[in-house]
DOGUDREN-861776 format. One record per residue (C-alpha): x, y, z; residue in three letters. Coordinates in steps of 0.02 Angstrom, whole numbers, padded with zeros to 5 digits, always signed. Each point is the difference from the previous one (the first is absolute). Layout:
XYZALA...
end
This chain:
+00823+00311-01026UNK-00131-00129+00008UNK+00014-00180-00029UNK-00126-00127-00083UNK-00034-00145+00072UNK+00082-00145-00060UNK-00093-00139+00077UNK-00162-00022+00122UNK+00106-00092+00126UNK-00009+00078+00197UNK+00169+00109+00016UNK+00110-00086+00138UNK+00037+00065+00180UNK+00179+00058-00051UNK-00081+00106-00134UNK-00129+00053+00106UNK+00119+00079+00114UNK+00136+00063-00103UNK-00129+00125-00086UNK-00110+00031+00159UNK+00099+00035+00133UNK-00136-00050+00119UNK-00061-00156+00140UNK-00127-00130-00045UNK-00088+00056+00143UNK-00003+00206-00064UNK-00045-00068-00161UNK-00136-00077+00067UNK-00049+00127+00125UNK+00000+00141-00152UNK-00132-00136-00089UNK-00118-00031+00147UNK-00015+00220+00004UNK-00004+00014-00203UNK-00144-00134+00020UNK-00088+00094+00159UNK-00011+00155-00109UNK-00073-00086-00146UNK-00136-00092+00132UNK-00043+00153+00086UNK+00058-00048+00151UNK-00120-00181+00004UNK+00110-00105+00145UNK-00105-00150-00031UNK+00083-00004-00197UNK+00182+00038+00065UNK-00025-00155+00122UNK-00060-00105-00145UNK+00120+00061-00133UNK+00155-00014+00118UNK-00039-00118+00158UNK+00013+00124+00114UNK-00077+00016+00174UNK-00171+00110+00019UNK+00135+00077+00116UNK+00147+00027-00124UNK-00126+00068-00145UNK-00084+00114+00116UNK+00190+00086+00050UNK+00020+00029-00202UNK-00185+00064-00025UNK+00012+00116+00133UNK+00172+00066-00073UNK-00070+00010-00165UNK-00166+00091+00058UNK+00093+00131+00096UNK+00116+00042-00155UNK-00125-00028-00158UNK-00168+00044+00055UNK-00067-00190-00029UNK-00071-00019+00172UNK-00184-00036+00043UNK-00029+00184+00060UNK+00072+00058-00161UNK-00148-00065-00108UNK-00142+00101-00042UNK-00158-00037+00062UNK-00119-00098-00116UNK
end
């Protein structure tokens, strides 16, 4: 059963928690590969969008390009 929201206000962490049974940092880790998808694999966005290293958001885009397809050789040629 589904709930409306009551108010606009950010839930808190002990909500958070009780209903995801989940890390801030998985949380977070799930969002940077949801995002790398919807980029197609860009590193230079997932740096901006999350801080990351050139490093760090080259480990997720090469993850991501392996499992999706949303690498550079997985273009077609203009």
């Amino acid at each position: 059963m589904q709930h409306p929201a009551l108010s606009t206000v950010p839930v808190s962490r002990p909500w958070l928690y009780r209903h995801y049974a989940a890390s801030r940092h998985l949380l977070r880790g799930d969002r940077i590969v949801d995002e790398v998808q919807v980029v197609g694999g860009d590193a230079r966005v997932i740096c901006e969008l999350f801080g990351l290293s050139i490093q760090a958001a080259t480990r997720y885009t090469a993850t991501s390009a392996g499992s999706y397809g949303h690498g550079p050789h997985d273009r077609p040629s203009s």
